[in-house]
BAFI-3210 file (N, C-alpha, C; in Angstrom, 3 decimals, decimal comma, padded with zeros to 6 digits):
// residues 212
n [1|2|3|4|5|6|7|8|9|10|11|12|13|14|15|16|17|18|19|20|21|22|23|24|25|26|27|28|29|30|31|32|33|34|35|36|37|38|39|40|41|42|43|44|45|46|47|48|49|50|51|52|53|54|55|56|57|58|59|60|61|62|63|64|65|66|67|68|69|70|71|72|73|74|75|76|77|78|79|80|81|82|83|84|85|86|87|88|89|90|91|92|93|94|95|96|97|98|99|100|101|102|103|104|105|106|107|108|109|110|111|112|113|114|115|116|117|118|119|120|121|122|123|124|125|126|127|128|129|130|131|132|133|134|135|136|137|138|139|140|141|142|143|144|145|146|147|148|149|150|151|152|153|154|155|156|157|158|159|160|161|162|163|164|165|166|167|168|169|170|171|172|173|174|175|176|177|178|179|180|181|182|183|184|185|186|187|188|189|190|191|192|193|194|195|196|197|198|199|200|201|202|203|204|205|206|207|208|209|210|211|212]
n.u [-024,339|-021,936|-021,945|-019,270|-017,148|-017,323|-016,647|-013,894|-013,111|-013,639|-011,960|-009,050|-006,225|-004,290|-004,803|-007,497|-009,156|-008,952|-009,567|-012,442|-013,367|-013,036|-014,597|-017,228|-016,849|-016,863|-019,484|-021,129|-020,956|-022,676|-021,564|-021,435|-021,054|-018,422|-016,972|-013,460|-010,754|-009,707|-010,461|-011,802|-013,762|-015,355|-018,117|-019,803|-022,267|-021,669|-019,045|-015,566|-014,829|-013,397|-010,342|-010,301|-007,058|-004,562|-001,693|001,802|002,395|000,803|-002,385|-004,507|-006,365|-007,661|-007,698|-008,914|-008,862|-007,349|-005,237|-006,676|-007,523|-007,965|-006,573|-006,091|-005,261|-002,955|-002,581|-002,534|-000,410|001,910|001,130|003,188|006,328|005,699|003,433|000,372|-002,467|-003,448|-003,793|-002,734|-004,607|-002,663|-002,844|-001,666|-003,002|-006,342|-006,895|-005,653|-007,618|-009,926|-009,474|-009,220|-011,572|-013,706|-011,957|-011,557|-013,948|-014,571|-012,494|-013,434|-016,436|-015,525|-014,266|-016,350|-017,708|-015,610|-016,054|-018,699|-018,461|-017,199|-014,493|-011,504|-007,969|-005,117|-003,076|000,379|002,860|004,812|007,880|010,156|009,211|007,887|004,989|003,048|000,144|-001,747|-000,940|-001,801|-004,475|-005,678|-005,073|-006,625|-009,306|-009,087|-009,145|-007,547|-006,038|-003,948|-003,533|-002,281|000,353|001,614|002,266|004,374|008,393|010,407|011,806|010,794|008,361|009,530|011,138|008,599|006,889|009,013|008,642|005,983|005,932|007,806|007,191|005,853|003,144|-000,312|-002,478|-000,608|000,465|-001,171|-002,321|000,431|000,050|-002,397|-001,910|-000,400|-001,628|-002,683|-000,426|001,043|-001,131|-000,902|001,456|004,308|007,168|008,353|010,462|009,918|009,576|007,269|007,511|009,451|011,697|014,011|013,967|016,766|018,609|020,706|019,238|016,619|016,287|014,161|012,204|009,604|008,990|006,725|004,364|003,735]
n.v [002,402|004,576|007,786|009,569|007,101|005,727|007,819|008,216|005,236|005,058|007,140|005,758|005,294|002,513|-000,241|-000,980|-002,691|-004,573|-002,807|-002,446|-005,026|-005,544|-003,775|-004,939|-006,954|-005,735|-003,676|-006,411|-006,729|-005,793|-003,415|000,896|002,708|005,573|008,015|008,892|010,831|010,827|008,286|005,205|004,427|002,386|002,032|001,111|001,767|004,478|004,090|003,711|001,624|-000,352|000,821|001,242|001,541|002,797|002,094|002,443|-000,062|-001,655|-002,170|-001,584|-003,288|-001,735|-001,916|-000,561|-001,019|-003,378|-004,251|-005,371|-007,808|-011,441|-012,133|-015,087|-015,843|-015,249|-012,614|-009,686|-006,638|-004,381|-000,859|000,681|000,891|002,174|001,776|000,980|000,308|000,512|-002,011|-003,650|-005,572|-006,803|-006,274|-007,779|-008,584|-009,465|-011,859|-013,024|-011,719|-012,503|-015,530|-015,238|-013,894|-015,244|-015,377|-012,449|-011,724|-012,843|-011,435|-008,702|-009,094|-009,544|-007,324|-005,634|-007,216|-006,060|-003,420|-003,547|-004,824|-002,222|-002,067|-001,154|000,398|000,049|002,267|002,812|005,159|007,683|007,278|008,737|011,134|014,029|015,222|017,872|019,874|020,492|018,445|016,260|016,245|016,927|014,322|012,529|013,756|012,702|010,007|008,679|010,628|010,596|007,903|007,585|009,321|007,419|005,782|007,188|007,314|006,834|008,891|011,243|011,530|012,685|015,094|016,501|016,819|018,333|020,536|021,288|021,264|023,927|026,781|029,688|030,305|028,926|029,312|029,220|026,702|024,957|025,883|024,895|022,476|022,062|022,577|020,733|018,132|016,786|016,195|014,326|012,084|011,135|010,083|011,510|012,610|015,959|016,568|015,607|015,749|015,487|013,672|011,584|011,553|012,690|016,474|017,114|015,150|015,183|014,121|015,430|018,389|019,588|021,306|021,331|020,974|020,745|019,546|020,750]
n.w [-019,118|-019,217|-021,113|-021,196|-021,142|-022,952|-024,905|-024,175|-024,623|-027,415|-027,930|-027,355|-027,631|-027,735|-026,508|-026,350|-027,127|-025,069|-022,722|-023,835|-022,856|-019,923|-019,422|-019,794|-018,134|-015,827|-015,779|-015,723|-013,462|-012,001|-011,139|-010,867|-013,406|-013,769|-014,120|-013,620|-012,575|-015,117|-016,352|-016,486|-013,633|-011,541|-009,000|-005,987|-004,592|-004,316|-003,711|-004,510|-006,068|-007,974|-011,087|-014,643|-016,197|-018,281|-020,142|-021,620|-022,059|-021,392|-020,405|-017,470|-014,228|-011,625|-008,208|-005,082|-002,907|-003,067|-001,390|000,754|-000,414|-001,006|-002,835|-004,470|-006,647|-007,322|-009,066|-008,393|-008,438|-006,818|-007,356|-007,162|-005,070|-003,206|-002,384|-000,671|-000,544|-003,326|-005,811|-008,590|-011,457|-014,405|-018,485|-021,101|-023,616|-025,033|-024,587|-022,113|-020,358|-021,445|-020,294|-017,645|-016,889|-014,849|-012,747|-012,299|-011,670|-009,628|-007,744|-008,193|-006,930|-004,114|-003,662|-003,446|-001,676|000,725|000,952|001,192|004,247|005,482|005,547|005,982|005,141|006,738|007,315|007,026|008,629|006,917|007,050|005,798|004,737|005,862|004,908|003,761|005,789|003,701|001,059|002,677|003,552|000,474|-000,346|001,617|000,357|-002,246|-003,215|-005,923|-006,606|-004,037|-004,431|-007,216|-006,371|-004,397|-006,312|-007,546|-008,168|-005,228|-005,487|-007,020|-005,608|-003,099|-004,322|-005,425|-003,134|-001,381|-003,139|-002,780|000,170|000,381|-000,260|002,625|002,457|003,103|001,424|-001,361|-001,581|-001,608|-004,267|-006,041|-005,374|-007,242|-009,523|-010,456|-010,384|-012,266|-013,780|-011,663|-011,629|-014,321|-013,902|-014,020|-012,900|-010,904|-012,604|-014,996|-018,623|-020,923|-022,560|-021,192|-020,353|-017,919|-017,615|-017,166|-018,139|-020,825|-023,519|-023,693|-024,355|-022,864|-023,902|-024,023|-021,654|-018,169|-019,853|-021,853]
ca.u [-023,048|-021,742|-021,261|-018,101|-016,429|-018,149|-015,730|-012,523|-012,634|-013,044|-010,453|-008,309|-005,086|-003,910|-005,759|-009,052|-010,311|-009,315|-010,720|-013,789|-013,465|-012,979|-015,643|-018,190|-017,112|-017,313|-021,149|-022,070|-021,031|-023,753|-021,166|-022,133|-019,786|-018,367|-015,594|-013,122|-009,385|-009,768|-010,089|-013,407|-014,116|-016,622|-018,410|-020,572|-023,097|-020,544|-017,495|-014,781|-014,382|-011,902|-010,741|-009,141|-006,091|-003,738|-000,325|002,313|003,176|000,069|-003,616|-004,583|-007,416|-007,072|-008,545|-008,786|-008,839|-006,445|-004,381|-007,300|-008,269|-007,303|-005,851|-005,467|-004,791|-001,365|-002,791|-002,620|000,881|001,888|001,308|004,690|006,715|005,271|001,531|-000,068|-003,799|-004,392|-003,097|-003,809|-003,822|-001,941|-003,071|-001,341|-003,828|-007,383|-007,055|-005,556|-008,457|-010,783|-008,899|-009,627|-012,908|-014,354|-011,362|-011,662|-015,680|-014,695|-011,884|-014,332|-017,341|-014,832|-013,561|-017,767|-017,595|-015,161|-016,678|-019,706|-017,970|-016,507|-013,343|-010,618|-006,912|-004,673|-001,703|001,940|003,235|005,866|008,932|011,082|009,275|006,921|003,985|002,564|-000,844|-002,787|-000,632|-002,442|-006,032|-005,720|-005,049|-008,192|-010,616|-008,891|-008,046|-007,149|-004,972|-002,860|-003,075|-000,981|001,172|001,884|002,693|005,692|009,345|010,180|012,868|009,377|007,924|010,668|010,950|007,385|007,364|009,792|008,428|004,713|006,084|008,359|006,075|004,953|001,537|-001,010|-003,028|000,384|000,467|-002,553|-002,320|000,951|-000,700|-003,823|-001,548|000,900|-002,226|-002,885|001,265|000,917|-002,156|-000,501|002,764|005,008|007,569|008,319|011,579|010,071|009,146|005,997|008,927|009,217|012,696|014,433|014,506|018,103|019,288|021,048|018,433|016,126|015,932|013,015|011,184|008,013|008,354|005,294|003,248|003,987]
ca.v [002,821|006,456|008,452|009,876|006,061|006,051|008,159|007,595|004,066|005,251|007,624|005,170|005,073|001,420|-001,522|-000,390|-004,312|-004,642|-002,204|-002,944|-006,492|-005,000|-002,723|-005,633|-007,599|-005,112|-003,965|-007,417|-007,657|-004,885|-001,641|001,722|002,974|006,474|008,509|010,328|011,362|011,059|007,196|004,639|003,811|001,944|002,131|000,275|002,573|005,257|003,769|003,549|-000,111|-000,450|001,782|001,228|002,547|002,282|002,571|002,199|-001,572|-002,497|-001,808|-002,762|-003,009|-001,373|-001,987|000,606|-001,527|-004,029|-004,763|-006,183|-009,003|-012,447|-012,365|-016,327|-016,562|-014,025|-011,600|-008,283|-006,153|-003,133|000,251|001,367|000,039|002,686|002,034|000,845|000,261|-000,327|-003,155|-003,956|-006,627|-005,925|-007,203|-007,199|-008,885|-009,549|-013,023|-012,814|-010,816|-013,560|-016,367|-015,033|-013,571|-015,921|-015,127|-011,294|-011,202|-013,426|-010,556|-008,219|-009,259|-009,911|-005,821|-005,300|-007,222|-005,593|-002,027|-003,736|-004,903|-001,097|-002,677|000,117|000,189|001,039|002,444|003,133|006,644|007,416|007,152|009,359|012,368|014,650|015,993|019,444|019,472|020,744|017,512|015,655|017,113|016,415|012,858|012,559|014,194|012,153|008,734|008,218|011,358|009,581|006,160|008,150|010,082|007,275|004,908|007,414|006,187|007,779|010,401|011,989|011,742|013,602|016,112|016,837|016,896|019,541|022,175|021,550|021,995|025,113|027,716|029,949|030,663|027,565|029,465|029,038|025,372|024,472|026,085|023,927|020,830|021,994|022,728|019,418|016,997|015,931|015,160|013,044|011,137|010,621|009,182|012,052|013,852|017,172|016,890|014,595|016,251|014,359|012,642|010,867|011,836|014,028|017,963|017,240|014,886|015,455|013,347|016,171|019,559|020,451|022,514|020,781|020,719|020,974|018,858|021,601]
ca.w [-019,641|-018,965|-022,503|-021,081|-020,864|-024,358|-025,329|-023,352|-025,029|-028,822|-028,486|-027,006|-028,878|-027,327|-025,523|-026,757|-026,913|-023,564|-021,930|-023,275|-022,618|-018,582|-018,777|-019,603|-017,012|-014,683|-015,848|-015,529|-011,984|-011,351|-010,775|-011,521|-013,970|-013,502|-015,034|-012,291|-012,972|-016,743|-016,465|-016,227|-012,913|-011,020|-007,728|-005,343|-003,294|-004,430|-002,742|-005,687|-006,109|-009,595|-011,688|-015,742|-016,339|-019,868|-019,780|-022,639|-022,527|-020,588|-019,318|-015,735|-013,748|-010,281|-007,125|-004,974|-001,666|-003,405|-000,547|001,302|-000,745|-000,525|-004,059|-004,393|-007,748|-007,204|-009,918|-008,263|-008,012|-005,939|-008,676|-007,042|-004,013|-001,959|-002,442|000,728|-000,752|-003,992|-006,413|-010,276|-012,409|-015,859|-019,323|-022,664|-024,746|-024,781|-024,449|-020,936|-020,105|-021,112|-019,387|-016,581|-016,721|-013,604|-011,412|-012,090|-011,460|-007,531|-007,153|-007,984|-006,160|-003,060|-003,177|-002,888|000,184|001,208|001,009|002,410|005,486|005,902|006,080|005,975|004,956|008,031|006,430|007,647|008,374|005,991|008,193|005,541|004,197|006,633|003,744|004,321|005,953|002,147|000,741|003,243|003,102|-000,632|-000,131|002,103|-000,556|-003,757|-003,063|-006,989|-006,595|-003,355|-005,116|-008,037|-005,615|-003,820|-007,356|-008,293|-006,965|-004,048|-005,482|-007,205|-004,236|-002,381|-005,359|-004,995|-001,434|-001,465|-003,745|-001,825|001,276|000,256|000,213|003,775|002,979|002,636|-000,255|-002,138|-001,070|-002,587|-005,512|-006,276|-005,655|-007,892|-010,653|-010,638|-010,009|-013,469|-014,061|-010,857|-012,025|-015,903|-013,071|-014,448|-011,963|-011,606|-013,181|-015,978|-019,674|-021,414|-023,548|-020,291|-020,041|-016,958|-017,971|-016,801|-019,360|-022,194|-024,888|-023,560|-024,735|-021,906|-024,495|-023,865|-020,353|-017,893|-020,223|-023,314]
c.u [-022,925|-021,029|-019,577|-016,981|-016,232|-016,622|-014,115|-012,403|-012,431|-012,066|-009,024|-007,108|-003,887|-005,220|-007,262|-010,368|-010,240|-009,365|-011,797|-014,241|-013,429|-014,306|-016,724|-018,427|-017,533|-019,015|-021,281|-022,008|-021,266|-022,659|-021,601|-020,799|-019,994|-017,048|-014,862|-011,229|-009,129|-009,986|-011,769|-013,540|-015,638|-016,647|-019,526|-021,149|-022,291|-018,597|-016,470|-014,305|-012,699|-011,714|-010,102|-008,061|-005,268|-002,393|000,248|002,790|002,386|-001,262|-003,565|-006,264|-007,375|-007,928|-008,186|-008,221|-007,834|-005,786|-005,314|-007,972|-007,094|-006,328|-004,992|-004,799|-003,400|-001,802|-002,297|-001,281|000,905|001,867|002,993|005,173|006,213|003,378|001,422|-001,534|-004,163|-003,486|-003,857|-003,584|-003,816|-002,455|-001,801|-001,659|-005,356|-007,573|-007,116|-006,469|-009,825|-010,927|-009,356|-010,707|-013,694|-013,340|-011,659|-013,079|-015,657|-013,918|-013,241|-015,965|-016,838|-014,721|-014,970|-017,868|-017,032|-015,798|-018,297|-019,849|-017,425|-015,282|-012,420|-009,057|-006,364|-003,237|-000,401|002,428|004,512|007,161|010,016|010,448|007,764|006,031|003,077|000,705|-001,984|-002,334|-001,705|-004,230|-006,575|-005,375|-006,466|-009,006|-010,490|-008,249|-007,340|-005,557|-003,621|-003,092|-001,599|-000,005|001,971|002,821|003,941|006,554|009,319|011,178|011,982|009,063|009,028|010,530|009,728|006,777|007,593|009,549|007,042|004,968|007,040|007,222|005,705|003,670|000,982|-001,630|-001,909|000,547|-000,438|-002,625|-001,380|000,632|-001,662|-003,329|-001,190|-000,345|-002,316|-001,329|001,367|000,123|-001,848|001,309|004,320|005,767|007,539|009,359|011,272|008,895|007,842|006,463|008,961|010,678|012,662|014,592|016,299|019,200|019,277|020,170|017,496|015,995|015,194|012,391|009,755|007,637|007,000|004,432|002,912|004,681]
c.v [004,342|006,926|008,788|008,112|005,647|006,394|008,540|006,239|004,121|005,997|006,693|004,975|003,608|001,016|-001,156|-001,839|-004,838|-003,995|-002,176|-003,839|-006,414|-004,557|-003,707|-006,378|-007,063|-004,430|-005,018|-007,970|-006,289|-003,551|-000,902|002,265|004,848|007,054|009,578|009,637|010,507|009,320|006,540|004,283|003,318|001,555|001,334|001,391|003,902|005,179|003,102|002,012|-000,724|000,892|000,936|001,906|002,499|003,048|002,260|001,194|-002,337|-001,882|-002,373|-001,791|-003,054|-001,424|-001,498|000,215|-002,622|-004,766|-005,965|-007,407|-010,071|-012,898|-014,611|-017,121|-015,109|-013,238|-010,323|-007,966|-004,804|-002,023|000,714|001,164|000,842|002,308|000,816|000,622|-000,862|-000,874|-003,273|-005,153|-005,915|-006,726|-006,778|-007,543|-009,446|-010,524|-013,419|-012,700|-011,874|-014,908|-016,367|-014,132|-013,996|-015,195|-013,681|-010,960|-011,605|-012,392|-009,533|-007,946|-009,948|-008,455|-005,321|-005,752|-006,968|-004,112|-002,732|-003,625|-003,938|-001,207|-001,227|-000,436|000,849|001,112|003,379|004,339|006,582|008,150|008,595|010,547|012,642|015,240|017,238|019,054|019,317|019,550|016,472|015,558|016,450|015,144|012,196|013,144|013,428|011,346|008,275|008,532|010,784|008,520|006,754|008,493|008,398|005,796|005,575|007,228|007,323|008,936|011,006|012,395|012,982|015,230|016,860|017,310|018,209|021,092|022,479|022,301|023,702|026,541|028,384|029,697|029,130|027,803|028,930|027,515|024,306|025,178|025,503|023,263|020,531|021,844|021,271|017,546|016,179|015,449|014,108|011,981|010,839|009,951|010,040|012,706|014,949|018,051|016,011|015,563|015,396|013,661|011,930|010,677|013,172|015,316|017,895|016,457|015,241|015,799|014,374|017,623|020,530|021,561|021,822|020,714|021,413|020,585|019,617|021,055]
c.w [-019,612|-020,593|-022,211|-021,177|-022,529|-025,243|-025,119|-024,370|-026,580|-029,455|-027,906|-028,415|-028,590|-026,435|-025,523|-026,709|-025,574|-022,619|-022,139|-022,759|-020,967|-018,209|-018,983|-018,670|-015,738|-014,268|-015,256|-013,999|-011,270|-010,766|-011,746|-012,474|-013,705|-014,220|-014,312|-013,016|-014,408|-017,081|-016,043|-014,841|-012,525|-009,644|-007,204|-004,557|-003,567|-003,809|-004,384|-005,025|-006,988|-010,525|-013,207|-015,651|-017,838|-019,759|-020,766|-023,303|-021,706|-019,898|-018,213|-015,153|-012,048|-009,424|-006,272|-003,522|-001,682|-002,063|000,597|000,568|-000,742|-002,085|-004,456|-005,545|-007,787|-008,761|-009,991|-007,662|-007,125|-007,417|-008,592|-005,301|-002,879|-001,430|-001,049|000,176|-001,699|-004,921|-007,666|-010,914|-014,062|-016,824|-020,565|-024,156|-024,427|-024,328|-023,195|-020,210|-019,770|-020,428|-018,173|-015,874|-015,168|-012,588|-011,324|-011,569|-009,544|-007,373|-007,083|-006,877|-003,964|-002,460|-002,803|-001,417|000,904|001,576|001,777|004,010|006,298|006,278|005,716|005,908|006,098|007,351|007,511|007,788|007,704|006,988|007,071|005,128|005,281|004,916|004,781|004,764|004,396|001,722|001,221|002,928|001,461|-000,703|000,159|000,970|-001,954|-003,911|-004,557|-007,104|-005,885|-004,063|-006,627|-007,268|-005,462|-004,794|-008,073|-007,411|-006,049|-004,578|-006,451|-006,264|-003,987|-003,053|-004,854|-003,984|-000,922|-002,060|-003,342|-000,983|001,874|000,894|001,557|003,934|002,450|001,454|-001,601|-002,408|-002,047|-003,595|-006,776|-006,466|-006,718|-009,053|-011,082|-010,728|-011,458|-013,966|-013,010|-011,402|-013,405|-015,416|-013,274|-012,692|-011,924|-012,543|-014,899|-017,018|-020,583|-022,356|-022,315|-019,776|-018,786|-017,713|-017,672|-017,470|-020,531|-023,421|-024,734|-023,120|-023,472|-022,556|-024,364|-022,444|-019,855|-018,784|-021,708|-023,945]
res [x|x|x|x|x|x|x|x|x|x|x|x|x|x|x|x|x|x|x|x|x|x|x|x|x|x|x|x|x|x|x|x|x|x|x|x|x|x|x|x|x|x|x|x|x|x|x|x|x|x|x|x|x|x|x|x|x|x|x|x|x|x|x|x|x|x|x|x|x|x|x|x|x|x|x|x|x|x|x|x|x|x|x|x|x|x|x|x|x|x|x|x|x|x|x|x|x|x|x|x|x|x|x|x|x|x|x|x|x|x|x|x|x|x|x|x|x|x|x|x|x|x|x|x|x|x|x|x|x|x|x|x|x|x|x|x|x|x|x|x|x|x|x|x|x|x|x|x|x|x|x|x|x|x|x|x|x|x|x|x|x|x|x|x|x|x|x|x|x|x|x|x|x|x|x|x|x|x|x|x|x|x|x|x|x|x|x|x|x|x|x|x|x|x|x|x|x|x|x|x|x|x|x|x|x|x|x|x|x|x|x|x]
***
């Protein structure tokens, strides 16, 4: 058990019984546990297998390769209509969780053989928005990071997109992206206040914006 997961789960301020009730199953079906973009994951040989996630009306347990499994019991959803990879299943009570204990350990031990087999996602070029090469680059080095990116709607996207690819210089480029990564990975836009409202409506003030 990794201390850091340790304590991710006791400060948990929702779904605290089921994410542990996740994280045992997932021990017991021999992954290493690890703790990358503020969340529990777990890996096979180092190849990110699942990750936790907790959301406001629902935990889920994400698979990273998702799209390649045979999903037979229809469990696993798209994070966001653009995603191309990876797929989660959602809980909203522990019970759920235990229900389906057996089927989650064959998904599980299915996404291993998958990373065994070196199987690879061949994914679609995005027909409407060109992304700046650093956009890119950063995709390649932080598949969690694109699995977020690629889970907000597309007029985020776009948004986002847009004030990346602004910029001349590439140092500038990447220093954007470095900043904005943790509002991507918590699913926020760049027009959206941590009230979870637009800076552009009314109900919101935008004194907290940027995550203040």
């Amino acid at each position: 058990m990794n201390p850091k997961v340790d304590d991710f789960l006791s400060n948990a301020k929702r779904w605290q019984a089921e994410m542990e009730k996740l994280r045992l199953i997932l021990l017991d079906c021999q992954l290493t546990e690890d703790f990358k973009w503020n969340s529990p994951c777990y890996t096979f040989k180092q190849k990110n297998i699942v990750i936790i996630g907790e959301f406001k009306d629902y935990c889920v347990l994400t698979f990273f390769k998702g799209v390649l499994l045979s999903d037979t019991n229809s469990i696993l959803v798209k994070p966001g209509e653009n995603s191309q990879s990876a797929r989660f299943a959602k809980f909203t009570n522990v019970n759920q969780i235990i229900e389906l204990e057996s089927v989650l350990k064959a998904y599980i031990y299915e996404a291993i053989e998958v990373e065994k087999a070196g199987l690879k996602v061949t994914f679609d070029k995005n027909t409407e928005l060109e992304f700046p090469e650093e956009l890119l680059t950063k995709f390649s080095q932080d598949l969690g990071f694109k699995t977020a990116f690629e889970a907000l709607t597309p007029g985020r996207q776009r948004a986002y997109n847009m004030f990346f690819s602004e910029p001349k210089q590439s140092s500038t480029k990447v220093a954007r992206i470095e900043k904005y990564i943790q509002r991507i990975l918590n699913g926020k836009g760049i027009n959206d206040c941590v009230c979870g409202l637009s800076k552009r409506l009314p109900n919101c003030d935008g004194s907290h914006k940027n995550g203040k």
